[in-house]
C-alpha positions in Angstrom: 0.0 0.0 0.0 1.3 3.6 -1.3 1.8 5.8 2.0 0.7 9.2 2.2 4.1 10.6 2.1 3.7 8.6 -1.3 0.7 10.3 -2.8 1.1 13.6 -1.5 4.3 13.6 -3.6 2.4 12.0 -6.9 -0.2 15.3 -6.4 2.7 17.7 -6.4 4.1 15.8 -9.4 0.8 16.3 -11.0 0.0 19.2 -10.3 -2.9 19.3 -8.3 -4.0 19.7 -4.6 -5.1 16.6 -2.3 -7.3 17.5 0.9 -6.1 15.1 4.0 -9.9 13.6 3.7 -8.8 12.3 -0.2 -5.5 10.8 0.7 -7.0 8.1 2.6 -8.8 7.1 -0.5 -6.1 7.7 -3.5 -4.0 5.4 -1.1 -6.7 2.6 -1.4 -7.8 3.6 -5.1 -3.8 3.8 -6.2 -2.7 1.2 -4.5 -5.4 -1.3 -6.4 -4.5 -0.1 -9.6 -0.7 -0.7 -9.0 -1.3 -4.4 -7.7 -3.4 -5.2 -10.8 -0.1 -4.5 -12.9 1.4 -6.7 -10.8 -1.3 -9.5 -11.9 -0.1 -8.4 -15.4 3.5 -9.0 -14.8 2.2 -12.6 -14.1 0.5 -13.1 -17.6 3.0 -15.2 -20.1 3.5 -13.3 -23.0 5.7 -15.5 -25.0 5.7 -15.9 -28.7 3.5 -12.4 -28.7 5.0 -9.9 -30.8 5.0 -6.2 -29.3 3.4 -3.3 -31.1 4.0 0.8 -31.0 0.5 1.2 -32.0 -2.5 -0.6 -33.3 -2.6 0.4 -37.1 0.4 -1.0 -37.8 1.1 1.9 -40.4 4.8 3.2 -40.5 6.4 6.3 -42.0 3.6 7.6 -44.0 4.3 10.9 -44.9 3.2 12.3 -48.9 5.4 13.7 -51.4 6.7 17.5 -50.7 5.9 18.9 -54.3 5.6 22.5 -55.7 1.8 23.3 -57.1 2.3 25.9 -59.4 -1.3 27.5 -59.8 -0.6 29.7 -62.7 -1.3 33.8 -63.1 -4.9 32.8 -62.7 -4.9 31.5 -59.4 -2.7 33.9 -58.3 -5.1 36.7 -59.0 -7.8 34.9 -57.8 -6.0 34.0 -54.4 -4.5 37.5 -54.4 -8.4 39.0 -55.0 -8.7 37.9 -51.1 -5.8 39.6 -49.6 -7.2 43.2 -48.1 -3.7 44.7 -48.8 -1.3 44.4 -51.8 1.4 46.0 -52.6 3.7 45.4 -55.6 2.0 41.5 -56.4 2.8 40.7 -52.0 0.4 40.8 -49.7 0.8 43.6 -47.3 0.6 42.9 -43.5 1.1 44.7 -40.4 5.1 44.6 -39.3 5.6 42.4 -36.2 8.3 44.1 -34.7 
């Protein structure tokens, strides 16, 4: 069984406040949780082969390729822009 000492230092890792009244029960509640990964320790997992995720899918990324949209979606893209100025569109300045 966790000991308060235990979980008062899991709620500062997480972040978050524990009244005395709760630690009682996160030592119970915490402590069950923990011994059912021990029953898992116990389960034989031989001949099983281990996965990083359920799809299965690995490096998909697409092709990195240049659309050119010609002078006509230029203008029509450029038809949006409140501000132009010399074919750019003209924003605030950051700095």
């Amino acid at each position: 069984m966790l000991t308060k000492e235990e979980i008062l230092h899991i709620a500062t890792l997480a972040r978050i406040g524990v009244s005395e009244k709760d630690v009682e029960k996160y030592q119970h509640d915490l402590s069950e949780i923990l011994d059912y990964f021990k029953k898992l320790d116990e389960v034989n997992v031989d001949g099983i082969e281990p996965i990083g995720h359920i799809t299965g899918m690995e490096n998909v990324f697409r092709t990195d390729r240049q659309v050119d949209f010609g002078d006509l979606g230029k203008q029509a893209i450029m038809q949006n822009a409140p501000e132009q100025k010399d074919g750019y569109v003209k924003v605030k300045s950051v700095l």
